[in-house]
DRENPA-3360 file (N, C-alpha, C; in nm, 2 decimals, always signed):
BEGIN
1 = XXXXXXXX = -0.92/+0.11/-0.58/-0.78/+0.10/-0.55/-0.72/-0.03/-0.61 ~ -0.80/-0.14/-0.58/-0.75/-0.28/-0.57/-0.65/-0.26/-0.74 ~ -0.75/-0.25/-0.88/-0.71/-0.28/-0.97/-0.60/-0.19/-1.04 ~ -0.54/-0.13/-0.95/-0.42/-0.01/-1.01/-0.30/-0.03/-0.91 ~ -0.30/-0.18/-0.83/-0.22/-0.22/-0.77/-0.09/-0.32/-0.85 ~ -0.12/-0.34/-0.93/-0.01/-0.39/-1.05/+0.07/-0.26/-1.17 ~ -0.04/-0.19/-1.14/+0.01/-0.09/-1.24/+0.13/-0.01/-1.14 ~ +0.12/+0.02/-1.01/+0.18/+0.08/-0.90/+0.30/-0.01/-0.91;
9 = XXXXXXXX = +0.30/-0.12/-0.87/+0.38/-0.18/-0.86/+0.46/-0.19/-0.97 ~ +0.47/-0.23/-1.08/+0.53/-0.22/-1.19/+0.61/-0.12/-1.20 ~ +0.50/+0.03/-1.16/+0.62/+0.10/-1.24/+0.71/+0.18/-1.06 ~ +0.69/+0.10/-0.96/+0.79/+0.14/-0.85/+0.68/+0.23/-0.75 ~ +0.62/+0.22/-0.76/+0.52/+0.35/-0.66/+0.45/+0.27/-0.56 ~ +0.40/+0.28/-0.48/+0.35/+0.29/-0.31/+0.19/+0.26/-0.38 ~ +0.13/+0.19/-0.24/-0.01/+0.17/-0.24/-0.06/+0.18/-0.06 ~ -0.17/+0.30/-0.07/-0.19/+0.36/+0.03/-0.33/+0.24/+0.06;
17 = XXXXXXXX = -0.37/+0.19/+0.16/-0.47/+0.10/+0.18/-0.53/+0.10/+0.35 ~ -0.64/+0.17/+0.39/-0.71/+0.18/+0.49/-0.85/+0.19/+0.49 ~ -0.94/+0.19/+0.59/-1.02/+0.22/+0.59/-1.11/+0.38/+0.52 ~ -1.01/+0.49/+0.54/-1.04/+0.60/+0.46/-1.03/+0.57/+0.34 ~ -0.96/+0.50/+0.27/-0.99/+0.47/+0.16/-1.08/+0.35/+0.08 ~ -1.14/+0.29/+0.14/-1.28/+0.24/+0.11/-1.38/+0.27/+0.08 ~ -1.48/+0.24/-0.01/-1.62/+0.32/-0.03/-1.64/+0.33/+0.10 ~ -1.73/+0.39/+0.08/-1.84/+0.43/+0.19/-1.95/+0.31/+0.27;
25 = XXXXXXXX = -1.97/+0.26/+0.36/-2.05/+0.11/+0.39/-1.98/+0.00/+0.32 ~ -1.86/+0.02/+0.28/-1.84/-0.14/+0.20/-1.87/-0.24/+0.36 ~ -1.81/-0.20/+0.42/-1.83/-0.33/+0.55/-1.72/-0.42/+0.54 ~ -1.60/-0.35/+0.45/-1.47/-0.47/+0.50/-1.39/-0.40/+0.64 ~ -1.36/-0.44/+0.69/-1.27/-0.44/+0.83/-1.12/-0.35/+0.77 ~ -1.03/-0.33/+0.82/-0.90/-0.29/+0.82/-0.80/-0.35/+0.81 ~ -0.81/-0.47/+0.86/-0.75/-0.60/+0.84/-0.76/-0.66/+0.70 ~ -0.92/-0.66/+0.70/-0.93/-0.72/+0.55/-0.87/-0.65/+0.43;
33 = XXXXXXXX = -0.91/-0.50/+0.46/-0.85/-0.42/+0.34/-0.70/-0.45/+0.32 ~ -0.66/-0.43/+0.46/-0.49/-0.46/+0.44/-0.42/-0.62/+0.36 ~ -0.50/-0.73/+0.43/-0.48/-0.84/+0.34/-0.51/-0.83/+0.20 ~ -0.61/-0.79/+0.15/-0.64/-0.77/+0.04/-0.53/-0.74/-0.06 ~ -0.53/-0.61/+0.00/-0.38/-0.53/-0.10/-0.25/-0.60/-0.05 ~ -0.24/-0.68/+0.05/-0.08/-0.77/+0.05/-0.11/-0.88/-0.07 ~ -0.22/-0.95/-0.06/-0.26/-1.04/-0.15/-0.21/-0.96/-0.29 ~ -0.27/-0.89/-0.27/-0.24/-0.79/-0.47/-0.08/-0.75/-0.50;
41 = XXXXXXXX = +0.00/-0.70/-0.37/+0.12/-0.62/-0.43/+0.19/-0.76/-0.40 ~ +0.20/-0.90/-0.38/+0.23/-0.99/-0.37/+0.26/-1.08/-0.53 ~ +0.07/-1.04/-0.54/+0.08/-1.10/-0.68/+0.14/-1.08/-0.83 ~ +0.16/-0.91/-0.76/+0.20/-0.83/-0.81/+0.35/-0.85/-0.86 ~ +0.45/-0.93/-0.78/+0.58/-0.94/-0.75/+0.65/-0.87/-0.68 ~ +0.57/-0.79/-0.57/+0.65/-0.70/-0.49/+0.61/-0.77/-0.34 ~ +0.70/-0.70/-0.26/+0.65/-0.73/-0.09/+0.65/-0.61/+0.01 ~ +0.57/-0.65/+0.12/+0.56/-0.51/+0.18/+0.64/-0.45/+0.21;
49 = XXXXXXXX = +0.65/-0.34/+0.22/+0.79/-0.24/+0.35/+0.74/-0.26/+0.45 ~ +0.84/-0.25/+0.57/+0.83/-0.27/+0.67/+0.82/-0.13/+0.74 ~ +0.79/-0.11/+0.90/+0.76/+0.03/+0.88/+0.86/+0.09/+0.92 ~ +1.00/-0.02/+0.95/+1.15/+0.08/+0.97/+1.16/+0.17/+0.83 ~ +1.11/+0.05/+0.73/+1.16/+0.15/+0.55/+1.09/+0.24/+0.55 ~ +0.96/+0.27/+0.60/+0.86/+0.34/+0.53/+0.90/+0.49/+0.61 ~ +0.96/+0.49/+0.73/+1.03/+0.58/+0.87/+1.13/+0.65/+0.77 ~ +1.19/+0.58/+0.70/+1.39/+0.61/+0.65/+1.30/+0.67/+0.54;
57 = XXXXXXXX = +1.19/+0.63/+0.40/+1.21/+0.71/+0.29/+1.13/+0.80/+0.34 ~ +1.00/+0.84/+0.42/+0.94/+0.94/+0.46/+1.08/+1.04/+0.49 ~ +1.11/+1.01/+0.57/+1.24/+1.08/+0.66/+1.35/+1.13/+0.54 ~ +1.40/+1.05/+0.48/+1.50/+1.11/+0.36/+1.40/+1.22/+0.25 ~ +1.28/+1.17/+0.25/+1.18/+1.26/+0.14/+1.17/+1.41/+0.20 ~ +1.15/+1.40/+0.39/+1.10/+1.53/+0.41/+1.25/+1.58/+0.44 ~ +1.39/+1.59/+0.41/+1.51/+1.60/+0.46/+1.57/+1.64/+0.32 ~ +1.56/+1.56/+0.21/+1.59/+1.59/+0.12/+1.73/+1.50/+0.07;
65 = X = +1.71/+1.43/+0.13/+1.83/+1.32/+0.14/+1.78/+1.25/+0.02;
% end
């Protein structure tokens, strides 16, 4: 995931980051994963959504707004 976090961000698209999406035994926490990818879409030039935004475009996506 980590290295397709610039390319996401560039061209406007979302980065999904949890423990389900971790190898398998890596042994990083959920926390860590999550810092990680803020660290990235940061460096990236972007910043996180907050989860009021992430509520409104789910919400307008499944509505059709």
């Amino acid at each position: 995931m980590a290295p397709l976090v610039p390319e996401a961000v560039e061209r406007g698209g979302h980065v999904r980051v949890g423990l389900e999406d971790a190898p398998l035994g890596s042994g990083r926490t959920n926390v860590e994963l999550v810092e990680d990818a803020r660290g990235r879409i940061a460096d990236a030039g972007a910043t996180l959504a907050t989860a009021d935004e992430v509520r409104r475009e789910v919400s307008a996506a499944n509505t059709g707004v």
